[in-house]
C-alpha positions as CSV (number, residue, x, y, z in Angstrom):
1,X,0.0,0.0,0.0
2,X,1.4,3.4,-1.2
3,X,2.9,5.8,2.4
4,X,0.0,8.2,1.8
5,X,-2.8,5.7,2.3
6,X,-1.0,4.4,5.2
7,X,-1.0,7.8,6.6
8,X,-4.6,7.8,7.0
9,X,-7.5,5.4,8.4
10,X,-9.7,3.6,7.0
11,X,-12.3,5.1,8.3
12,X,-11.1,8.3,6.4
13,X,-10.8,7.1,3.6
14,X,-14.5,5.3,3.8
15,X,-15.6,8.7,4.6
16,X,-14.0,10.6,1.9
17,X,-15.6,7.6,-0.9
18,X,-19.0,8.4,0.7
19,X,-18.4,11.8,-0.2
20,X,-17.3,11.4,-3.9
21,X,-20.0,8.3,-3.8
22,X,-22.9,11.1,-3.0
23,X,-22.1,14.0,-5.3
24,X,-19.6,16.2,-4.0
25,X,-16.8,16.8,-6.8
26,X,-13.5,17.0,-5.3
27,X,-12.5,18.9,-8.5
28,X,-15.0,21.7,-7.2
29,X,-15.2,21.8,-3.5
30,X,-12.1,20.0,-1.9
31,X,-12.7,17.6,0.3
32,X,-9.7,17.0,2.9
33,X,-8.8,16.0,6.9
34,X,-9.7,19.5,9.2
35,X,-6.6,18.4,11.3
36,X,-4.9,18.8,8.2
37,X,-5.7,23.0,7.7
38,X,-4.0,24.7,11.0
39,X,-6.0,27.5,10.5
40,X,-9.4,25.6,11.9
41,X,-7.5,25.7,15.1
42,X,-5.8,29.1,15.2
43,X,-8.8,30.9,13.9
44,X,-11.3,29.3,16.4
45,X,-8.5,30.6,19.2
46,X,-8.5,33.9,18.0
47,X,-12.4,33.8,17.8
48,X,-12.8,32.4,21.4
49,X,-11.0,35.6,22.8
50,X,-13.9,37.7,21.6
51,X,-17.1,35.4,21.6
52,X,-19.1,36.4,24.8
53,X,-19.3,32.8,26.9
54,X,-23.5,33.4,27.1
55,X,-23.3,32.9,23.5
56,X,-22.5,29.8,23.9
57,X,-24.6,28.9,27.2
58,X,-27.4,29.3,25.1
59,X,-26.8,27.3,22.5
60,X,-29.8,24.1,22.5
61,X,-27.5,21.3,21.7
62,X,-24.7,22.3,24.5
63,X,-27.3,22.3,27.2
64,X,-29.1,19.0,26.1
65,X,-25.8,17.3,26.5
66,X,-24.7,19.0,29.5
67,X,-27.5,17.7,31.3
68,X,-26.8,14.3,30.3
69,X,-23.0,14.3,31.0
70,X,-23.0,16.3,34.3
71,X,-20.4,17.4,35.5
72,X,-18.2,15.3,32.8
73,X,-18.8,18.2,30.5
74,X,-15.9,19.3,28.5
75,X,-14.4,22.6,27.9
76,X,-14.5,21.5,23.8
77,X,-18.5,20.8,23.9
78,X,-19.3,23.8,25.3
79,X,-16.7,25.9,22.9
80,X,-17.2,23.8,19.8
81,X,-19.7,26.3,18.2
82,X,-16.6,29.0,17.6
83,X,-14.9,26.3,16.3
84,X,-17.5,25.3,13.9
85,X,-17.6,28.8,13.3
86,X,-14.0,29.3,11.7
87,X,-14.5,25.9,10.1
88,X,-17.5,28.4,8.5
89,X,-15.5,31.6,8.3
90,X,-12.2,30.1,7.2
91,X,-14.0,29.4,3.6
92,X,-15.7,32.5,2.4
93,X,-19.0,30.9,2.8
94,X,-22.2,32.4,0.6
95,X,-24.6,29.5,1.5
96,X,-23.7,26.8,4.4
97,X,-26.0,23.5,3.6
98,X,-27.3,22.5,7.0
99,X,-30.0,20.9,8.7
100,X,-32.7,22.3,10.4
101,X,-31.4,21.4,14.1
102,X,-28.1,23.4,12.6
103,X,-29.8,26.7,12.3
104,X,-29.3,28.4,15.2
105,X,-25.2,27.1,15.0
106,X,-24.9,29.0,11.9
107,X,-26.7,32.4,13.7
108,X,-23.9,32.4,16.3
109,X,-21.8,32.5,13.2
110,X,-23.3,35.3,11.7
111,X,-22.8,36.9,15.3
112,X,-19.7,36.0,15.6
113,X,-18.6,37.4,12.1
114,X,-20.5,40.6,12.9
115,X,-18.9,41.5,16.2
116,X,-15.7,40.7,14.7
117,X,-16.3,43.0,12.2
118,X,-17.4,45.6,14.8
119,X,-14.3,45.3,16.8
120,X,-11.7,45.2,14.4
121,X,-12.4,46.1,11.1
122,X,-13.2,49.9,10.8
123,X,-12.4,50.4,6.7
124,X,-12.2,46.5,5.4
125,X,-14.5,43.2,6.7
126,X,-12.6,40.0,6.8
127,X,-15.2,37.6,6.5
128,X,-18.3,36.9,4.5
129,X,-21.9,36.0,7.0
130,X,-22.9,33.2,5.6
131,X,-26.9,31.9,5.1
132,X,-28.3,29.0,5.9
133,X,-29.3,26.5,2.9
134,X,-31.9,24.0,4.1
135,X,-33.5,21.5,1.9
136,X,-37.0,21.6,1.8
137,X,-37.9,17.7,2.6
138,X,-35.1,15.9,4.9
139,X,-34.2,19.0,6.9
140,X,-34.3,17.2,10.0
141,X,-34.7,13.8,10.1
142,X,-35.5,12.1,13.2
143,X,-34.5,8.4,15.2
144,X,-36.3,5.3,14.0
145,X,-36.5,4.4,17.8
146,X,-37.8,8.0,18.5
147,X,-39.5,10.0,16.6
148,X,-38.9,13.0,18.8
149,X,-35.3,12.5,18.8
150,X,-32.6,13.7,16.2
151,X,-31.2,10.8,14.0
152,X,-27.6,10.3,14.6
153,X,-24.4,8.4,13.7
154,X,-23.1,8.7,17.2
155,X,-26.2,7.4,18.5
156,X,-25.3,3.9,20.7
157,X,-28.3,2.1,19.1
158,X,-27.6,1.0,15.3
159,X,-31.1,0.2,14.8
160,X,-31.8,3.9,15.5
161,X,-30.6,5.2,11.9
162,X,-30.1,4.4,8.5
163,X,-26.5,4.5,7.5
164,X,-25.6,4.7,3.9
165,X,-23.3,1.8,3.9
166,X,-26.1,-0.6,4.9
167,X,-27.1,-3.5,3.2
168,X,-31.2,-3.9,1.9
169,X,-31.3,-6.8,4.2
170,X,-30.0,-4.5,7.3
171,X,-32.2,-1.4,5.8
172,X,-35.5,-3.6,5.5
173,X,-34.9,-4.9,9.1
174,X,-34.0,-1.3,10.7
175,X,-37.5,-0.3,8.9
176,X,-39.4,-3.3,10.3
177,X,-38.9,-2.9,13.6
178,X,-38.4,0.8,13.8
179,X,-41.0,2.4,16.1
180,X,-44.5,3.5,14.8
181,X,-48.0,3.4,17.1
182,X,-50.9,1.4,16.9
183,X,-52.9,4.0,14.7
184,X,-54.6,3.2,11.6
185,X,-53.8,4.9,8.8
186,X,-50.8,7.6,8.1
187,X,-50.8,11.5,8.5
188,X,-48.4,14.5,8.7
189,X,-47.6,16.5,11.6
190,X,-49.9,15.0,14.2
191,X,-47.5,16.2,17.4
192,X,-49.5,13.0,18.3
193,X,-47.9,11.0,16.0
194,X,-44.2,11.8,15.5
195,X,-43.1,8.6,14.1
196,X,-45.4,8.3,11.2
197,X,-44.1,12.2,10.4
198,X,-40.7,11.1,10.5
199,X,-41.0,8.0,8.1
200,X,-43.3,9.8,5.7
201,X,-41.0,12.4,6.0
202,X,-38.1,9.7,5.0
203,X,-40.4,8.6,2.1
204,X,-40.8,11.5,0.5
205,X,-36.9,12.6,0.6
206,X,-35.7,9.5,-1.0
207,X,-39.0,9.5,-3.6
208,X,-39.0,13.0,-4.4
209,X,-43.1,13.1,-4.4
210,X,-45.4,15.8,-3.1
211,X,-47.4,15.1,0.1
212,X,-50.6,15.3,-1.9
213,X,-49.4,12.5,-3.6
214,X,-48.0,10.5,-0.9
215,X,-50.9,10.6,1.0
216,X,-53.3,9.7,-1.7
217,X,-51.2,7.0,-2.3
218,X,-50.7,5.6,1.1
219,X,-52.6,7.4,3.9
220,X,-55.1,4.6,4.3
221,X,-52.5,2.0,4.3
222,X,-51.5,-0.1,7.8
223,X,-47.9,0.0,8.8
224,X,-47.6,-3.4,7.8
225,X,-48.4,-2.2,4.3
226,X,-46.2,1.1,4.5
227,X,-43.0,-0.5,5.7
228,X,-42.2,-3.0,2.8
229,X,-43.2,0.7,0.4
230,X,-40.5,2.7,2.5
231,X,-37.9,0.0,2.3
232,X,-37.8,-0.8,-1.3
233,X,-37.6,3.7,-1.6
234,X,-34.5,3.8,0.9
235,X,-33.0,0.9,-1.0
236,X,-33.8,2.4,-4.5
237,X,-32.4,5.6,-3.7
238,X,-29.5,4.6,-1.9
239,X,-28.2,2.0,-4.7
240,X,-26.3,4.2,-7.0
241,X,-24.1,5.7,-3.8
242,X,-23.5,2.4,-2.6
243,X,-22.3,0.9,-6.0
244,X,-20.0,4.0,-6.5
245,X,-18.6,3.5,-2.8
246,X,-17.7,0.3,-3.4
247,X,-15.6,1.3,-6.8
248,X,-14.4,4.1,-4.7
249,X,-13.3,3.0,-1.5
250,X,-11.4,-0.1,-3.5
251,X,-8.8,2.6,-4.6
252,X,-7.4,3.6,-1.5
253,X,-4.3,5.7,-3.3
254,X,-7.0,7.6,-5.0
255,X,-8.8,8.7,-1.9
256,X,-5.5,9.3,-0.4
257,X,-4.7,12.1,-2.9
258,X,-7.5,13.2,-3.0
259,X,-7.3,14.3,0.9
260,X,-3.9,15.3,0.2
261,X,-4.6,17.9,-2.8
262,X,-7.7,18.8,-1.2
263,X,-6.1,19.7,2.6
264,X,-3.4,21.5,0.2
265,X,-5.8,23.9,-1.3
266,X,-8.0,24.5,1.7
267,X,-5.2,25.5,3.2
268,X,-4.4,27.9,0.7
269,X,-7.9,29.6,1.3
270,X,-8.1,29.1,4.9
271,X,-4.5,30.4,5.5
272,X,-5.5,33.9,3.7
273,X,-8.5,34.3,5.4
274,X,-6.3,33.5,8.8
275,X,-3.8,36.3,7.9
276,X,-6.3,39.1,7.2
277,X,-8.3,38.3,10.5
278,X,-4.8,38.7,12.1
279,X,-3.9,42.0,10.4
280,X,-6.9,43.4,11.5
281,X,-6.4,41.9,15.4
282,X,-3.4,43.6,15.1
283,X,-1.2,40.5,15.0
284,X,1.9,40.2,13.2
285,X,1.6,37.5,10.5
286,X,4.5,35.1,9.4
287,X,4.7,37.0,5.9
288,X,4.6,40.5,7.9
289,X,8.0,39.6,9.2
């Protein structure tokens, strides 16, 4: 195996096929390691020392695990907003694609880039503020154990999500014994109802149909009938990523330059964006030497 590949996981490598596998073109948006690009770090320093800590008390998804880990909290959960901020910043951003639990992320980072602006750039602003871009079906999708819950890969239950890796036999089981009620018949945003929201709205990401047409087409059906309809969807639309991951991740030398070219142009960007937030800190620069 060639040094480069060796250099990195697996794991990375996986990742990086998914996201060729899915649509993203390396050719046009870069796709690389963050511990790769300094400037994540340096920038989310320098935007820590003027980020106002009730910013970041605030902030929904902070609290929700603060109250689960206790005292066990870390000082990275609580500051990893800023940081996902310069990861934001760094790039110049017009439109960040983001979910709908994401939202209120990307307003600190309009805050952020505004009081930055505010306290250090009087004739020239540094960054861009960025707007959200939200799908209109699949903005938040939600746990097949819990439909009130957000659906997540670092959830501890498997069952709970759909990962794009899995095979139809794993997908059809995950859909078979996800949670639904003992209702008849299926209906949107019932707060009664929160699983048969989530899995319609499932069905109509990977189908691409209206909701009139979905729910002339199923809305009187059982869950017994629904499930088998949902499955062979998932499975349909997730075919053509999964037989392009497999071609990718077989060419692990690929993937590995493509990490490598793409950390070496980020870091191009990143690394001017890092120097004109420290000229206007006030902070000598490398180049300014």
């Amino acid at each position: 195996m060639p040094h480069d590949a060796k250099a990195l996981s697996r794991e990375t490598l996986d990742a990086a096929a998914l996201y060729i596998a899915a649509g993203v073109e390396p050719d046009i948006a870069p796709i690389f390691v963050q511990s790769h690009v300094s400037a994540h770090a340096e920038l989310a320093w320098l935007l820590n020392c003027m980020t106002p800590m009730n910013w970041l008390e605030r902030m929904i998804q902070y609290k929700e695990k603060k109250q689960k880990q206790g005292e066990n909290v870390a000082v990275g959960l609580f500051d990893y907003p800023v940081l996902m901020a310069a990861d934001i910043l760094l790039y110049q951003a017009d439109l960040v694609p983001v979910g709908e639990d994401q939202r209120q992320h990307l307003e600190l980072t309009r805050d952020i880039a505004r009081r930055f602006h505010d306290l250090y750039c009087k004739r020239r602003r540094v960054f861009r503020e960025p707007k959200a871009l939200i799908v209109k079906e699949g903005a938040r999708v939600m746990s097949l154990a819990d439909g009130k819950a957000k659906m997540s890969k670092s959830a501890p239950i498997d069952g709970s999500r759909i990962n794009l890796v899995d095979s139809p036999d794993l997908i059809a089981s995950k859909i078979k014994k996800c949670k639904t009620d003992q209702l008849k018949g299926l209906e949107w945003d019932n707060p009664d109802r929160p699983e048969a929201t989530n899995l319609l709205n499932i069905y109509q990401s990977v189908t691409g149909l209206e909701r009139e047409v979905i729910l002339r087409d199923v809305s009187d059906l059982s869950w017994g009938a629904f499930k088998p309809r949902l499955t062979d969807a998932i499975i349909a639309h997730l075919d053509p990523i999964q037989r392009a991951y497999k071609e990718l991740a077989a060419d692990q030398l690929f993937l590995s330059q493509t990490l490598k070219q793409g950390a070496h142009r980020a870091d191009e960007i990143a690394t001017k964006t890092l120097d004109d937030a420290k000229g206007a800190m006030g902070i000598t620069t490398r180049s300014g030497v």
